[in-house]
C-alpha positions in Angstrom: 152.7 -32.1 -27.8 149.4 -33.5 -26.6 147.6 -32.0 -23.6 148.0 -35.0 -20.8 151.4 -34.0 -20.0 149.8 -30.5 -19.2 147.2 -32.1 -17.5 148.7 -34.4 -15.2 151.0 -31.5 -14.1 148.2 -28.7 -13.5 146.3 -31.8 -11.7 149.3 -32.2 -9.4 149.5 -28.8 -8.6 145.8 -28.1 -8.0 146.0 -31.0 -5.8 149.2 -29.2 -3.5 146.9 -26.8 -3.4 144.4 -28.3 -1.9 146.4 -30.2 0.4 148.7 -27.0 1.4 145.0 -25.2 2.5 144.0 -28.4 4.6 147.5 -28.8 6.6 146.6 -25.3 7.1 142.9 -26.6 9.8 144.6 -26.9 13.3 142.4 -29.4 15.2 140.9 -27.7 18.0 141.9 -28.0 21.9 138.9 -29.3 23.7 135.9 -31.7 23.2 133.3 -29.1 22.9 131.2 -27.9 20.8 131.8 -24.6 21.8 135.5 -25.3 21.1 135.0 -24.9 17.6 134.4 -21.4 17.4 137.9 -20.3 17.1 138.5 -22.1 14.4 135.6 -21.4 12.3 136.7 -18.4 10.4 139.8 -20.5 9.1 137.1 -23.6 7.9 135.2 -21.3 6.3 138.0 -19.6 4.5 139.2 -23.6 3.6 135.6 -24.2 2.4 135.3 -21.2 0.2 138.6 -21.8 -1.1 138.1 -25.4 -2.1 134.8 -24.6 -3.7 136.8 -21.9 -6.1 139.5 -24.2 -6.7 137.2 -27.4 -7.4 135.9 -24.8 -10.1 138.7 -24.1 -11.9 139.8 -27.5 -11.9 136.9 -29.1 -13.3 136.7 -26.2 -15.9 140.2 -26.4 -16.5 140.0 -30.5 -16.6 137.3 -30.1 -19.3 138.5 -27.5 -21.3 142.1 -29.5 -21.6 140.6 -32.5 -22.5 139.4 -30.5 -25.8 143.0 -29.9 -26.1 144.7 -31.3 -29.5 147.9 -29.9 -29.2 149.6 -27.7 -26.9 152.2 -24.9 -28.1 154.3 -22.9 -26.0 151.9 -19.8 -25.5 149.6 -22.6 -23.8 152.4 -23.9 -21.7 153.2 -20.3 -20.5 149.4 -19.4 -20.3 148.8 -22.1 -18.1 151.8 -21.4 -15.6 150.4 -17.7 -15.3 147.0 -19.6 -14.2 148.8 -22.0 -11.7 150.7 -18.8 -10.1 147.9 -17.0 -9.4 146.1 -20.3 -8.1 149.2 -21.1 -5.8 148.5 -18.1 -3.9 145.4 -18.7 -2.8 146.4 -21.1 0.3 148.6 -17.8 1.4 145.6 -15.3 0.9 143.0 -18.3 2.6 145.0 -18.7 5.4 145.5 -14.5 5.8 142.0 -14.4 5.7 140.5 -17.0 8.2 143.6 -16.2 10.5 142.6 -12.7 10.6 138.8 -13.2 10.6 137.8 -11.5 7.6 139.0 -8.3 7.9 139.5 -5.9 5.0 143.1 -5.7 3.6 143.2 -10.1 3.4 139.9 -10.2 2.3 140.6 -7.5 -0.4 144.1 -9.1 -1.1 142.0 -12.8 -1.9 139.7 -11.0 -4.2 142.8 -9.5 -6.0 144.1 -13.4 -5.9 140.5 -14.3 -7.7 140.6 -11.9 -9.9 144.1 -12.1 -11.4 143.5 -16.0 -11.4 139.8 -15.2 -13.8 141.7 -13.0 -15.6 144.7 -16.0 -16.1 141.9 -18.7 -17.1 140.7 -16.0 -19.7 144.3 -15.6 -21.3 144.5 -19.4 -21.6 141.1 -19.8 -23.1 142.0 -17.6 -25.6 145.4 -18.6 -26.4 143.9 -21.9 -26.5 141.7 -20.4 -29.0 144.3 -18.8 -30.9 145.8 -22.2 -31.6 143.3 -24.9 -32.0 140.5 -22.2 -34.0 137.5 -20.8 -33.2 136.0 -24.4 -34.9 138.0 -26.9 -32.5 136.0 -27.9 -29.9 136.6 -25.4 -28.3 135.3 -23.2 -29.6 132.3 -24.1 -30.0 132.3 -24.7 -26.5 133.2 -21.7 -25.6 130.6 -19.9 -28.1 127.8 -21.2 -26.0 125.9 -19.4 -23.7 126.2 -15.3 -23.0 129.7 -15.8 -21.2 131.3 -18.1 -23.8 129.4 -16.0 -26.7 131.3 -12.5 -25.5 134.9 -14.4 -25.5 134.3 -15.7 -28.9 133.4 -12.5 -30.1 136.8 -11.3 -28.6 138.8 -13.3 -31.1 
């Protein structure tokens, strides 16, 4: 199987994401300025969660593209990565309701971390199947970050 099917799903699922973390904004009650304090922790848990999720789907949108064919390890790589991703409107929402305190905040680095961790599987059952010569692979060999997973395989 070719990648686009892939793709197109881990596309639509980034972008429930993204739309599940928006519904989440709750227009504020008043025509102030001042009116927007309240809300401010949950915007800039929305922000900060966009920006991480804009990330991964640009890396992930690139590194698919380079794609030739996609075997079941991928599939199953690539649903770990969208698991750990779905949770991040949950842990966003816990953290701008609850104004940054500890146990959400340390809860959405666990979130982050698992999902780095995810990418990393994929990129290197990606790896596994297409060669350290695909594109890659090469890709992936440049620069200090792509030259220590390379080395991994």
């Amino acid at each position: 199987m070719n990648s686009s099917r892939l793709e197109a799903f881990s596309d639509g699922v980034l972008a429930i994401i993204i739309t599940i973390m928006v519904l989440e904004l709750k227009v504020p009650h008043g025509t102030e300025l001042s009116d927007l304090a309240p809300v401010l922790p949950v915007f800039l848990s929305y922000v900060l969660s966009f920006i991480y999720v804009g990330i991964y789907w640009n890396n992930h949108h690139h590194m698919m593209h380079a794609v030739e064919k996609v075997s079941g390890e991928i599939l199953w790589a690539n649903l770990h990565l969208l698991f750990w991703l779905s949770l991040i409107p949950f842990v966003t929402g816990w953290v701008g309701e609850n104004h940054f305190a500890e146990l959400p905040m340390a809860m959405y680095g666990g979130v982050l971390l698992m999902a780095a961790i995810a990418y990393f599987i994929l990129q290197n059952r990606i790896l596994a199947v297409q060669g350290k010569d695909s594109l890659n692979g090469q890709g992936f060999r440049k620069g200090l970050k792509g030259k220590s997973v390379a080395h991994n395989l």
